[in-house]
C-alpha positions in Angstrom: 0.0 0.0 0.0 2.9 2.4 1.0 4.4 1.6 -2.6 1.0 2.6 -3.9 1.1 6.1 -1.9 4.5 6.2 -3.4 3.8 6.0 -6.6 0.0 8.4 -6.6 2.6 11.1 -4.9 5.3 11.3 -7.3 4.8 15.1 -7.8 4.4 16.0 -4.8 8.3 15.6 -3.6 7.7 15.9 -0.1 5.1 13.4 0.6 6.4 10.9 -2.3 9.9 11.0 -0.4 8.3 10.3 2.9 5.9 6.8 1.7 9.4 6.0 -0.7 11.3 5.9 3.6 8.4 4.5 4.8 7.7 2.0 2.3 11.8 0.8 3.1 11.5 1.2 6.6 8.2 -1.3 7.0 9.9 -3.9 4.0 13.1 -4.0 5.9 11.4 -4.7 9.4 8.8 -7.4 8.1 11.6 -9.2 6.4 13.8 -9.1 9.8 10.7 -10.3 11.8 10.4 -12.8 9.2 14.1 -14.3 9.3 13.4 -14.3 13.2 9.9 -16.5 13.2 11.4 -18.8 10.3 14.5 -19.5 13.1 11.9 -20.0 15.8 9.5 -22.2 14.0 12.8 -24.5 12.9 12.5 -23.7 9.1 16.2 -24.5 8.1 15.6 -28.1 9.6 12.8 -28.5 7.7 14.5 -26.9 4.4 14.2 -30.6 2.5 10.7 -31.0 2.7 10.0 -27.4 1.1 10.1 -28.9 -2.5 10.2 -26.3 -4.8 9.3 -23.5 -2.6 12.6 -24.2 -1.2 14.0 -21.1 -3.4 12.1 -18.3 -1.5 13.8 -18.3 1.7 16.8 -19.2 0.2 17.1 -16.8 -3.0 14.2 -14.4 -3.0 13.7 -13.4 0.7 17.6 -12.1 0.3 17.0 -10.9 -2.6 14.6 -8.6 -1.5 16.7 -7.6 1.6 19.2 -6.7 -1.0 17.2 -4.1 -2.2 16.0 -2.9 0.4 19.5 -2.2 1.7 20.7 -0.2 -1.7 17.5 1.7 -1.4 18.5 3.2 1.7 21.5 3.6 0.6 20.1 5.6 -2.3 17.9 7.5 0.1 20.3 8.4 2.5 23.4 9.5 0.3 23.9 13.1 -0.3 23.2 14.4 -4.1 25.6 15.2 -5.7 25.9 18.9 -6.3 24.8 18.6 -10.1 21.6 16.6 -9.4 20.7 19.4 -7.2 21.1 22.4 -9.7 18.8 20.1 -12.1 16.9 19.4 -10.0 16.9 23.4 -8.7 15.9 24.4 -13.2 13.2 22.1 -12.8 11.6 23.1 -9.8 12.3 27.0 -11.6 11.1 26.0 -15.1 8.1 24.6 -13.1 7.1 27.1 -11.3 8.1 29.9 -14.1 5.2 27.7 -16.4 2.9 27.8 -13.2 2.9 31.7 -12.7 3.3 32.3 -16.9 -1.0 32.2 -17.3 -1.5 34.6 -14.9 -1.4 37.9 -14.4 -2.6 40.8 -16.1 -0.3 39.9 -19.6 -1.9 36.5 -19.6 -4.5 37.7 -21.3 -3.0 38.8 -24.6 
């Protein structure tokens, strides 16, 4: 659902920036709480009798913790100095093509 928020909010920096964190933050917890109950229900002793759902704990679950990892990496490192003078025009050109159809001049 956060991914979903994510995604609806994508121009609205702010609040697309803060489901992006939160989306990481719950992903990275539920997969730690699931490596824990997996342990405590004795999963790796049962790991033969998995069949071929065998390859989710064992290449997708990391997999996914991978990811989860770079993104906060990602979301955590500071920009560099050119992303942020792009990113600086764009939020200008945008608000520049906000203002340019008001105003008395708009009009002619």
């Amino acid at each position: 659902m956060l991914a979903i928020l994510a995604l609806l909010t994508v121009r609205i920096r702010l609040l697309f920036w803060l489901f992006v964190a939160a989306f990481n933050l719950v992903g990275a917890v539920d997969l730690i709480l699931d490596y824990y109950h997996a342990i405590q229900v004795g999963l790796p002793a049962l790991a033969g009798q998995l069949g071929a759902t065998y390859a989710i704990p064992i290449i997708y679950v990391p997999v996914l913790m991978i990811t989860h990892v770079v993104a906060f990496y990602l979301l955590l490192r500071p920009q560099p100095k050119a992303v942020r003078a792009l990113a600086g025009d764009a939020a200008a050109v945008e608000t520049r093509s906000a203002w340019s159809g008001m105003g008395p001049e708009a009009g002619q």
